[in-house]
C-alpha positions in Angstrom: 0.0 0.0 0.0 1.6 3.5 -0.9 2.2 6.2 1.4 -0.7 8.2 -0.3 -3.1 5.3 0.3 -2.5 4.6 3.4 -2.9 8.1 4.6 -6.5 8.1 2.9 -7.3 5.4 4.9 -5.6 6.5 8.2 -7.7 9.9 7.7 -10.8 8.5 6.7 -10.6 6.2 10.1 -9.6 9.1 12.3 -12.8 11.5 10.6 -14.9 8.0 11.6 -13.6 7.7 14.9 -14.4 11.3 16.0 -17.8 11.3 14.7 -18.1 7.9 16.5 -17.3 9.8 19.9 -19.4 12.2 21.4 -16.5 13.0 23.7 -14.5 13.8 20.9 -16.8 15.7 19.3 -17.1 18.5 22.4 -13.5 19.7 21.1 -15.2 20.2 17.2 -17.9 23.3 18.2 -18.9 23.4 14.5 -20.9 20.9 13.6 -20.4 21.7 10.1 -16.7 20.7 10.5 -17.5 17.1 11.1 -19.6 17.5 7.7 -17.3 19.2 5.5 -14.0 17.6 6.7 -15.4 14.1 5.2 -16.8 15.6 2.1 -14.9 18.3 0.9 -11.4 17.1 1.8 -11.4 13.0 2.3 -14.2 11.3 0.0 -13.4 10.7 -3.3 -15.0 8.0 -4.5 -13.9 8.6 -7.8 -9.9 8.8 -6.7 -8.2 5.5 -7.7 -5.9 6.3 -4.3 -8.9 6.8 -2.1 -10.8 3.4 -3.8 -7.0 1.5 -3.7 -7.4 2.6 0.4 -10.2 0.4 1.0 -11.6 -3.6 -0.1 -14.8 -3.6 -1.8 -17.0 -4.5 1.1 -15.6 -1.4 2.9 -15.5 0.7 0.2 -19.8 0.3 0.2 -19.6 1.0 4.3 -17.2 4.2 3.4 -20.1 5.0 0.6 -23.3 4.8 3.2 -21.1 6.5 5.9 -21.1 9.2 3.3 -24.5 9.3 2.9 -25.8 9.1 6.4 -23.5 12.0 7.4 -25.2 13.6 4.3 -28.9 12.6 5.5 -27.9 14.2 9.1 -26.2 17.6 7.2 -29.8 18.2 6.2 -31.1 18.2 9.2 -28.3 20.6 10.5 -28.3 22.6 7.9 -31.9 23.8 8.6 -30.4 25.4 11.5 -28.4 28.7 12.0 -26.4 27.8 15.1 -26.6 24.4 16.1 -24.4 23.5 18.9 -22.8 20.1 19.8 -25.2 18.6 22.1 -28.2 19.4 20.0 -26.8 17.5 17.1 -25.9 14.9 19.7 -29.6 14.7 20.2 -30.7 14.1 16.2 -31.9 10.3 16.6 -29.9 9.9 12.7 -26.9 11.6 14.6 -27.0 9.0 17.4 -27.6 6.0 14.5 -25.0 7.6 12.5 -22.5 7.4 15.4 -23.4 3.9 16.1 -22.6 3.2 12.6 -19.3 4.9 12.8 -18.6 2.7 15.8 -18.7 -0.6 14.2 -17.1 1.0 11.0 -14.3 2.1 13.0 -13.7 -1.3 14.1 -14.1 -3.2 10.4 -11.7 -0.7 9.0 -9.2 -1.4 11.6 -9.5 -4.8 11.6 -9.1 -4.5 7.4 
């Protein structure tokens, strides 16, 4: 696995990992960080690097992270100021973090 590769990976675990957290999370006040960190700066699908970074099977878990963190952006996004613990509050928030969880641990165990 190349350097640039395997710091796709090692990013897009770490961006899982804090939205897994709620703890982690507190030090992120901006919501909207959590967002645009994974969309604007790691996915891309379309990257052979970032596809290279991942199997298939995790590739598809990468792909609905993507859109469950998109699902919950709408509900943010109908919001001005939004702080931590509200979002922490949004039941697809809560499912997302579960999701994140048990991501976190497939794409370290990969």
């Amino acid at each position: 696995m190349s350097k640039t590769v395997s710091n796709i990976r090692d990013n897009v675990i770490a961006h899982v990992d804090l939205v897994s957290s709620a703890e982690a999370l507190q030090a992120y006040p901006v919501p909207e960080e959590w967002i645009c960190g994974f969309a604007n700066d790691l996915f891309a699908p379309k990257s052979k690097d970032f596809v290279d970074a991942f199997t298939k099977e995790e590739l598809l878990d990468v792909c609905e992270y993507y859109g469950r963190l998109c699902a919950v952006s709408d509900k943010i996004n109908g919001h001005k100021s939004v702080s931590v613990n509200e979002v922490l509050k949004i039941p697809e928030w809560r499912s997302l973090m579960k999701f994140a969880k048990d991501l976190s641990v497939r794409l370290k165990s990969g």
